[in-house]
C-alpha positions in Angstrom: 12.0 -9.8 -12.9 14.8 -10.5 -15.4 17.8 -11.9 -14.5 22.1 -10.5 -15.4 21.7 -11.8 -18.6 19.3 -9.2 -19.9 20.6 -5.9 -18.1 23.7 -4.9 -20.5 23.2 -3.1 -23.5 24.4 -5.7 -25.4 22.1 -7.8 -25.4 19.3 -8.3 -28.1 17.5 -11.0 -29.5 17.2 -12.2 -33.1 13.9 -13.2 -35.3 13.5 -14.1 -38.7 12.8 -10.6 -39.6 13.7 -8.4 -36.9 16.3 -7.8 -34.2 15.3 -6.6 -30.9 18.2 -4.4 -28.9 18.2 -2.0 -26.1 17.0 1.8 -26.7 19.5 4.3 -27.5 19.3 7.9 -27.4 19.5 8.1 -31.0 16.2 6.4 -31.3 14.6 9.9 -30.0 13.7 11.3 -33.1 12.5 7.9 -34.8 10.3 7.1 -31.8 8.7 11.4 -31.7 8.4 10.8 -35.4 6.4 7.1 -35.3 4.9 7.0 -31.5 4.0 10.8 -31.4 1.3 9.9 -34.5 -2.5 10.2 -33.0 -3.4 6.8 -33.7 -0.2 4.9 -32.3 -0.6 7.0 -29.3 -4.5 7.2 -28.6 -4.1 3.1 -28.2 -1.4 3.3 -25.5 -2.2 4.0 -21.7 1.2 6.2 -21.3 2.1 7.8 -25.1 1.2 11.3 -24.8 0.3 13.3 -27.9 1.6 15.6 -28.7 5.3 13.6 -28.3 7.5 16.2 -27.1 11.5 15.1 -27.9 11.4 15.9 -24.2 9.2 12.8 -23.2 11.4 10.7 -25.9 14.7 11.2 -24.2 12.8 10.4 -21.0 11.7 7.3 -22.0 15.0 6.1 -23.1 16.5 6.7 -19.5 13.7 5.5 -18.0 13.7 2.6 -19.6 17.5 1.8 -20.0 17.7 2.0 -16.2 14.8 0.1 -15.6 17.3 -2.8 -18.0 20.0 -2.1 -16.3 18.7 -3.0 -12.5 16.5 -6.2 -14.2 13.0 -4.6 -13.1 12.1 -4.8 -16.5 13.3 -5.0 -20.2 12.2 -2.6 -22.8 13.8 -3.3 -26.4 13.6 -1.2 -29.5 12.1 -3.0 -32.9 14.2 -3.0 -36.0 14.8 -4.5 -38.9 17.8 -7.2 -38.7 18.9 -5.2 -41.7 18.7 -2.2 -40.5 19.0 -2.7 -36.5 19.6 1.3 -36.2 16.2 1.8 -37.5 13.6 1.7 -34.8 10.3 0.6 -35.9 8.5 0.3 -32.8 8.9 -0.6 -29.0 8.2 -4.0 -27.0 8.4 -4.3 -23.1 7.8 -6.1 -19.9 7.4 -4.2 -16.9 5.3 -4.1 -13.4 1.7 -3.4 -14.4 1.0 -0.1 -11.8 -1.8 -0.9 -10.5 -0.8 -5.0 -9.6 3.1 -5.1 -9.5 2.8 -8.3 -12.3 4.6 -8.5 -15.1 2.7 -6.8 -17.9 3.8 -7.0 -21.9 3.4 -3.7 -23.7 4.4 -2.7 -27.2 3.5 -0.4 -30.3 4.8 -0.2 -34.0 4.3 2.9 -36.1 1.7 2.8 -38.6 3.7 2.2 -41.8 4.7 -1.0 -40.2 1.0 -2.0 -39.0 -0.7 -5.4 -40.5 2.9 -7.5 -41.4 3.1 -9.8 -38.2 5.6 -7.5 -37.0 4.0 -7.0 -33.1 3.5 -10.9 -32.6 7.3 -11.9 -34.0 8.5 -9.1 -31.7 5.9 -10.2 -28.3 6.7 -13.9 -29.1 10.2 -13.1 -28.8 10.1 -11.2 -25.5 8.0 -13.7 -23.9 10.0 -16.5 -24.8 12.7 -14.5 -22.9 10.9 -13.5 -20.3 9.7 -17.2 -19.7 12.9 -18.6 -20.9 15.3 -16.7 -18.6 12.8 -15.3 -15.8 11.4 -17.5 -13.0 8.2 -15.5 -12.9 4.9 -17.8 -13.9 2.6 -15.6 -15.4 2.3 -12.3 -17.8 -0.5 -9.7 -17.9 -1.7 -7.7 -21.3 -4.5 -5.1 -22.1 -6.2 -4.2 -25.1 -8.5 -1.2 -25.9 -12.2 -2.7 -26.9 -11.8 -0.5 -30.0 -8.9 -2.2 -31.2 -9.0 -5.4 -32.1 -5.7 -5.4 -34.1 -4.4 -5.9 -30.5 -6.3 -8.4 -29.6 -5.1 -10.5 -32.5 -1.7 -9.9 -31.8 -2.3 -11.0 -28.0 -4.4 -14.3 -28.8 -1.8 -15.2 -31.6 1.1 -15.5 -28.4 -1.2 -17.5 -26.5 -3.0 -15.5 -24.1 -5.8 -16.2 -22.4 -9.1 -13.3 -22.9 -9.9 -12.9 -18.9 -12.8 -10.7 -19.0 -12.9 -6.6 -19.6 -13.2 -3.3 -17.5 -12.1 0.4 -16.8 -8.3 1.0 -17.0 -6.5 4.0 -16.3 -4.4 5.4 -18.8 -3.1 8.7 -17.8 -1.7 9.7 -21.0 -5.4 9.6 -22.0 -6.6 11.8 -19.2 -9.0 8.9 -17.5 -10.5 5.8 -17.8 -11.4 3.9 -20.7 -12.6 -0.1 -21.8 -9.8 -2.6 -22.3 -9.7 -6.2 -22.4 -7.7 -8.3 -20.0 -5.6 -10.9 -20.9 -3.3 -13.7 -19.2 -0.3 -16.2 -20.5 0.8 -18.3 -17.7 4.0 -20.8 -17.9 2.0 -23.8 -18.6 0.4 -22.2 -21.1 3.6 -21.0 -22.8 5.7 -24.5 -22.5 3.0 -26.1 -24.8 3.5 -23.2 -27.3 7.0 -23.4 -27.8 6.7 -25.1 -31.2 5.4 -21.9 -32.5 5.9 -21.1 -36.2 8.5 -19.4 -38.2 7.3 -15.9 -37.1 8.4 -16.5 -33.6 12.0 -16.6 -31.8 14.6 -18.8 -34.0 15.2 -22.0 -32.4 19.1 -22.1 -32.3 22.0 -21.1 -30.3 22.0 -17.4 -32.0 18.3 -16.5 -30.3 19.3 -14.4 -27.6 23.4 -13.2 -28.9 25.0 -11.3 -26.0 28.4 -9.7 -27.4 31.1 -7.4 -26.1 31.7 -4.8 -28.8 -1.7 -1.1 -35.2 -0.4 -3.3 -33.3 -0.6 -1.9 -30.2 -0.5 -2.6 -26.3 -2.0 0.0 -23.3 1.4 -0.8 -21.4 3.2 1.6 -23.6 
């Protein structure tokens, strides 16, 4: 799904505001402390609640291995001033239940309502359409949160229809809203505005030394 460039832990990619880099084991406690809160987790399909440090450190493996072999690419949300201060999580990964790439992503509450979800999404897609050769991306949104859906319709996707999802963190099956951004769709958005990815050589730097998606 994502191609050599992506799978070292070195890689990252720059926004205005933020700086998006792989997840680190020292992120355990930040992400217990922001994605174990009920209402960051409650939106997701796979947060469970209570967050167990356990589950954290899991996550991180999981997910740096799922980097490393280019099946998907998770990346931690910081500040660019502080880029060892996680503020939430954005990812691309197989949707379960279809095998297509799906964007996922949650921020913890303190950081909810500042644009922070859609400079972070817009970053990952531009990536992921950028560097990847696949043609379209997948989202969902719970019906009861419509900060989501915001964030989703601001990167360009498509609203295609609503339905039962699982979401096993959740314990069954709940409403969500399905969404879709295809290539062409994304190639005539690439004049987004100054809350998406930097247009200039330092995007994507690769150097040797409520805002809230179901696919997290």
């Amino acid at each position: 799904m994502f191609p050599d460039l992506t799978r070292d832990d070195v890689f990252r990619l720059e926004t205005r505001r933020l700086w998006l880099r792989w997840p680190r084991l020292a992120d355990a406690q930040a992400i217990v402390r922001l994605a174990g809160e009920k209402a960051v987790a409650d939106m997701t399909a796979r947060i469970p609640h209570p967050y167990h440090p356990d589950d954290a450190e899991r996550f991180i493996f999981q997910a740096r291995r799922s980097n490393a072999d280019g099946h998907g690419l998770q990346l931690a949300i910081t500040p660019r001033s502080k880029p060892n201060s996680l503020i939430g999580m954005v990812g691309i990964g197989p949707d379960p239940e279809t095998g297509k790439p799906h964007l996922g992503y949650w921020l913890g509450t303190s950081c909810w309502g500042q644009g922070y979800a859609t400079e972070a999404a817009r970053a990952l897609i531009d990536a992921f359409f950028a560097y990847g050769e696949e043609d379209e991306l997948t989202a969902n949104a719970r019906v009861i949160n419509p900060g989501s859906r915001r964030v989703l319709e601001k990167c360009g996707f498509a609203y295609h229809g609503s339905g039962l999802v699982e979401l096993p963190a959740r314990g069954g099956l709940y409403p969500a809203d399905h969404f879709r951004l295809d290539r062409r769709a994304w190639e005539s958005l690439k004049t987004w505005g100054h809350t998406g990815l930097v247009r200039e050589p330092v995007d994507v730097e690769v150097e040797l030394d409520r805002d809230i998606s179901l696919a997290s």
